[in-house]
C-alpha positions, -999 to +999 in steps of 0.1 A: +476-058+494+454-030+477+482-023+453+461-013+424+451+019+404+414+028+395+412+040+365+387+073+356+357+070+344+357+091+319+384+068+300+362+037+299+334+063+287+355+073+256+368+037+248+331+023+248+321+056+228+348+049+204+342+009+205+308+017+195+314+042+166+341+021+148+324-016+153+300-008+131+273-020+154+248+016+145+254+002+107+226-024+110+200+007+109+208+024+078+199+057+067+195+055+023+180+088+020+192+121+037+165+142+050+162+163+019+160+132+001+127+123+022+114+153+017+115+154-018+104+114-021+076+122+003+063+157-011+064+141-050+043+110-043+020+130-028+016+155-047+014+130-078-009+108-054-033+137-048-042+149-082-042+115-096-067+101-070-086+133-067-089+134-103-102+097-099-126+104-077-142+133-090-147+116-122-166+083-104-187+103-086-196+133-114-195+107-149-199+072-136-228+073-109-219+048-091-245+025-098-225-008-099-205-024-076-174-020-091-176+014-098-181+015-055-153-002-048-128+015-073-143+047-056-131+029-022-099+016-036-092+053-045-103+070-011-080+043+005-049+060-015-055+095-004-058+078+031-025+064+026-008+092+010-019+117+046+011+107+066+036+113+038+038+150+042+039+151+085+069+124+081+086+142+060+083+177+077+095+160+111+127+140+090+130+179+080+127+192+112+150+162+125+120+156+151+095+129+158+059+136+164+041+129+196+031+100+206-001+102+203+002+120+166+026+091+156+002+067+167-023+079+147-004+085+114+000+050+117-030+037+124-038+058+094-013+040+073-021+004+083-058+011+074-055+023+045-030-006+033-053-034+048-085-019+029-067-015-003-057-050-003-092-057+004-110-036-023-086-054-047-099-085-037-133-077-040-127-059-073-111-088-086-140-112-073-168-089-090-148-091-119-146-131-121-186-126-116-191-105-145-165-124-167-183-161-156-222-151-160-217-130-191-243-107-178-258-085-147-282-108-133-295-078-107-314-047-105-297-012-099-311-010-060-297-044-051-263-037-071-257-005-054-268-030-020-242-054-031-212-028-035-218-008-006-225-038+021-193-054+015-172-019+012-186-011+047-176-044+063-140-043+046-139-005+063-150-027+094-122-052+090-095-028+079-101-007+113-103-038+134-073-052+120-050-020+129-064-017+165-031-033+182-011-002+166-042+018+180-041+005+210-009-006+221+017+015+199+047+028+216+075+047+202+104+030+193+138+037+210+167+047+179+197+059+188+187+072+220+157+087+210+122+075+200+113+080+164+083+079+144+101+075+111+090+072+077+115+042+066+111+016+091+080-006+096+059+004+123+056-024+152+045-026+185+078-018+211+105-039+193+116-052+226+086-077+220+098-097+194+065-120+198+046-088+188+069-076+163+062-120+146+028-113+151+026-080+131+049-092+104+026-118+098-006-103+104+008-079+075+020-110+046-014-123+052-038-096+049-015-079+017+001-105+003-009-142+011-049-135+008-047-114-023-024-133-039-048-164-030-079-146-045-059-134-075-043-173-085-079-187-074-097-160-100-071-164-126-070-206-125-111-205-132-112-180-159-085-197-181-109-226-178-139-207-194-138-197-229-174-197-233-182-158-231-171-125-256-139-102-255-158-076-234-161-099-206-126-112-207-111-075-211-133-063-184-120-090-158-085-080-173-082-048-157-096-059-126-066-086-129-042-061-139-046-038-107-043-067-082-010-076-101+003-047-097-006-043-064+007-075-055+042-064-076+047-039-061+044-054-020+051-089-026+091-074-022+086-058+005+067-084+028+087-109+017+115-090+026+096-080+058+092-116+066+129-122+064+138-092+088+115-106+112+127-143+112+163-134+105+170-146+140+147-186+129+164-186+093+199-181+108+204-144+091+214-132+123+250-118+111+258-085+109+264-083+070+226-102+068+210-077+092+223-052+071+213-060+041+180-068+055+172-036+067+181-021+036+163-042+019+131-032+035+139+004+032+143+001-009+111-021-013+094-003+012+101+028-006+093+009-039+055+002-026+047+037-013+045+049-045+011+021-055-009+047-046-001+072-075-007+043-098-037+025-098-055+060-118-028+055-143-035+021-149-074+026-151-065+060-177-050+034-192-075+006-198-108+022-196-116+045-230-147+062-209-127+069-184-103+087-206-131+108-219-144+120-194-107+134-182-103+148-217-134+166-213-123+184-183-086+189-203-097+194-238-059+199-249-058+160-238-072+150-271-044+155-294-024+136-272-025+095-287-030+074-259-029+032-265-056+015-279-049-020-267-083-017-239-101+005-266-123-031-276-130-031-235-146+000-238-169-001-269-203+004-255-216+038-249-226+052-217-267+044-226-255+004-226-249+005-186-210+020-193-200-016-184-162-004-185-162-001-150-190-023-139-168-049-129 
């Protein structure tokens, strides 16, 4: 009647094991860079990262005074790079060391990197909103004391904001189970536990709105009324132009990546479920996500670039930088010498 065999354990062990390793299944995380790869991604943009924004900030502070707004929130745009870039090398030393930080180290790292993010996203918006000023009144219509009132009021409260707006990864953070072990990894996105996926909805979208959806609101908004006024002089226009310029590339360079955030998230609601889809998906987000750490070595380039003072004042502290051409299409911007209010960067 109890004519049967049982079978060892240890033979149902191996077939799962080798079920598991030839399905596939561990394919729908996928790893694009090795961890000297990492390494070497992580340790150039910040090195880059670091002398560019340094550089940045040093010359703000020393040459420009910060007596205008805009000169106060490029100086908070560019502190909120070197924030970002301060996680870069402790991921890559524990992809190295093929070790996750601590909890409570990971949690901070990336509380860290969503702060930074969120008040980057906000600087650009109110760069790009004291640009439309100057470019639709033609003229500062303000003393210095209340300028330096108006840039540093609103830079506080986007701090405010920014902090607020990271406190569930603060708060709740947990580290994330991969492969049997919890990771604090550079190349995925950092959720609450992803066995929550009404957290994980809430995050992703928390994240399209703040860096994606509100600037690129702000920058079509900005962009819509200025084509309608022709009224005022090429220093006006150029001088909203590089305000426009760094919230496009900003908004280049992580509209991929949310997007493609967004999709991972809702893969499940826009039937992407399959295992070629989830693939794709997470590599997806790995490449973008990859492509948008590296804003933060660019916004310096962009304003060596289109501000002819600012240029100066690095090729006074390079003097070899002088017989090195550079283009002249924002020269026109930057006409006005320092004794005129150096309106290059009073956005």
């Amino acid at each position: 009647m109890d004519n049967y065999t049982v079978a060892p354990e240890d033979e149902y062990d191996i077939f799962i094991e080798d079920h598991l390793e030839n399905s596939g299944l561990d394919q729908h995380h996928p790893e694009l860079l090795s961890a000297q790869q990492v390494l070497q991604f992580c340790s150039t943009v910040f090195a880059v990262g670091l002398v560019n924004n340094i550089l940045a900030v040093f010359i703000l502070v020393k040459y420009k005074e910060l007596k205008h707004a805009g000169n106060i929130y490029f100086l908070n745009l560019t502190v909120s790079n070197l924030c970002f870039l301060l996680p870069l090398p402790f991921w890559a030393h524990a992809v190295l060391q093929g070790e996750s930080p601590r909890s409570s180290t990971c949690k901070v790292l990336i509380g860290t990197h969503s702060t930074s993010l969120y008040s980057e996203a906000f600087f650009n918006i109110l760069l790009l909103l004291q640009g439309y000023q100057v470019f639709s009144h033609g003229r500062w219509l303000s003393s210095a004391p209340q300028k330096v009132t108006v840039g540093i009021v609103p830079s506080v409260l986007a701090w405010i904001v920014a902090i607020l707006a990271t406190l569930p990864e603060f708060v709740f953070y947990k580290p994330q189970l991969d492969r049997q072990s919890y990771t604090c990894a550079f190349a995925r996105p950092h959720f609450l536990p992803i066995e929550e996926p009404f957290w994980k909805c809430v995050l992703t979208l928390k994240t399209n709105v703040l860096v994606l959806v509100s600037p690129l609101m702000v920058f079509i908004f900005c962009w819509m009324r200025m084509r309608k006024t022709r009224s005022f002089g090429e220093r006006q226009y150029n001088l909203c132009r590089l305000a426009s310029v760094i919230m496009g590339v900003f908004l280049l360079m992580w509209a991929p990546y949310n997007t493609v955030l967004f999709l991972s998230t809702f893969q499940e609601h826009l039937s992407l479920q399959d295992e070629k889809s989830s693939y794709n998906l997470d590599t997806s987000v790995q490449v973008t996500q990859m492509v948008a750490t590296t804003h933060c070595c660019v916004n310096p380039l962009l304003y060596l670039f289109l501000d002819r003072n600012f240029r100066k004042y690095l090729c006074s502290l390079f003097p070899r930088c002088n017989e090195s051409p550079f283009p002249s299409s924002g020269d026109s911007v930057q006409a006005a010498p320092r004794d005129s209010h150096d309106l290059s960067t009073e956005l």
